[in-house]
C-alpha positions as YAML, in Angstrom:
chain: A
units: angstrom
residues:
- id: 1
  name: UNK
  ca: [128.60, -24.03, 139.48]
- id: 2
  name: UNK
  ca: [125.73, -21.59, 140.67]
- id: 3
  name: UNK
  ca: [122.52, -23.03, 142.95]
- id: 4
  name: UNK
  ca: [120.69, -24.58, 140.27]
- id: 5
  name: UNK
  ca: [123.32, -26.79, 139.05]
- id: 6
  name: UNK
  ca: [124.06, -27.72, 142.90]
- id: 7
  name: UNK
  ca: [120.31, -28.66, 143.47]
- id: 8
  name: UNK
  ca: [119.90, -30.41, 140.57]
- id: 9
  name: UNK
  ca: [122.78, -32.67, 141.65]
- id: 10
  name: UNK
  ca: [121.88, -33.47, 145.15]
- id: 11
  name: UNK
  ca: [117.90, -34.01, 143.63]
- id: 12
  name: UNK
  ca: [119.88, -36.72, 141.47]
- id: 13
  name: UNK
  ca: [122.16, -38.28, 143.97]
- id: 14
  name: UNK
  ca: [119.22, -38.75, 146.54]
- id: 15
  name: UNK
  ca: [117.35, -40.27, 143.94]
- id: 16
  name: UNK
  ca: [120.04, -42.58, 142.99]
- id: 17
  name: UNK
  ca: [120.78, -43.69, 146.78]
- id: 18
  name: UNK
  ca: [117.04, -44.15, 146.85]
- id: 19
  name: UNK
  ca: [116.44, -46.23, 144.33]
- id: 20
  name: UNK
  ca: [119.38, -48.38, 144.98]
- id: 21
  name: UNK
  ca: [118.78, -48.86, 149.08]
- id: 22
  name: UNK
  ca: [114.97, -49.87, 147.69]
- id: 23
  name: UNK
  ca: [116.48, -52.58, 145.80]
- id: 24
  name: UNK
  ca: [118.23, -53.50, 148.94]
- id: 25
  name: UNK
  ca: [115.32, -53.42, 150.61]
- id: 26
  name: UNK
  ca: [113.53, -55.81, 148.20]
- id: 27
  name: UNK
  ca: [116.49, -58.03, 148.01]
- id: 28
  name: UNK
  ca: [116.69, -58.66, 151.69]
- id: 29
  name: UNK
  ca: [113.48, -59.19, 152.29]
- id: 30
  name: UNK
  ca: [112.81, -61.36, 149.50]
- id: 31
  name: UNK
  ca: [110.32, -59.36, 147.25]
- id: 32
  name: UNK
  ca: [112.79, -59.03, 144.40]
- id: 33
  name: UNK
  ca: [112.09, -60.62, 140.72]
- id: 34
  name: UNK
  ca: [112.63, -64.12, 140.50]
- id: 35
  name: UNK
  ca: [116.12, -65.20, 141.95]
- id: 36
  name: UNK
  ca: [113.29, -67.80, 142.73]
- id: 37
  name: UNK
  ca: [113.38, -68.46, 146.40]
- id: 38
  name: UNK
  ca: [109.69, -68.85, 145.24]
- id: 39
  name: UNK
  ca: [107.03, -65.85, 146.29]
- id: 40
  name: UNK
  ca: [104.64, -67.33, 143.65]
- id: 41
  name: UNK
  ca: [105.86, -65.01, 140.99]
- id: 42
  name: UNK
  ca: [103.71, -66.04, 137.95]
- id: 43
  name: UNK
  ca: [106.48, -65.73, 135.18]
- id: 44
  name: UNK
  ca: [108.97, -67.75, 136.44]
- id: 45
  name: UNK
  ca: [108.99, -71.60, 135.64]
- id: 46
  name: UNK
  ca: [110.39, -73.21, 138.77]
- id: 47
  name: UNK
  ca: [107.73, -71.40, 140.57]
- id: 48
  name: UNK
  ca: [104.80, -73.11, 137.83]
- id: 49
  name: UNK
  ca: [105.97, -76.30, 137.96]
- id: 50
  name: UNK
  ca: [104.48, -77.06, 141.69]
- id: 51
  name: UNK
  ca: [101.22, -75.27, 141.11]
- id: 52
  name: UNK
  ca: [97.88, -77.65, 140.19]
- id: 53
  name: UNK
  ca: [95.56, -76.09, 137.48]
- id: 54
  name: UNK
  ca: [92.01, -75.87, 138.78]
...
């Protein structure tokens, strides 16, 4: 393995521990895609049902 193929590597694996300790993130405070605690998401159905149409 020369430079390149180390940098492109650690690029990779800091992007993967990124991505996944955002979802974290989301999870744990709530801001994640309908596991409907409710946030008001507008696609889910449970979340719908409660709302009054002006």
């Amino acid at each position: 393995m020369n430079a390149f193929d180390i940098a492109v590597v650690a690029v990779i694996t800091v992007a993967a521990v990124g991505v996944i300790g955002w979802l974290i993130y989301r999870k744990i405070k709530g801001k994640g895609g309908c596991d409907c605690g409710c946030s008001g998401c507008s696609g889910c159905t449970a979340c719908r049902k409660g709302k009054k149409k002006d």
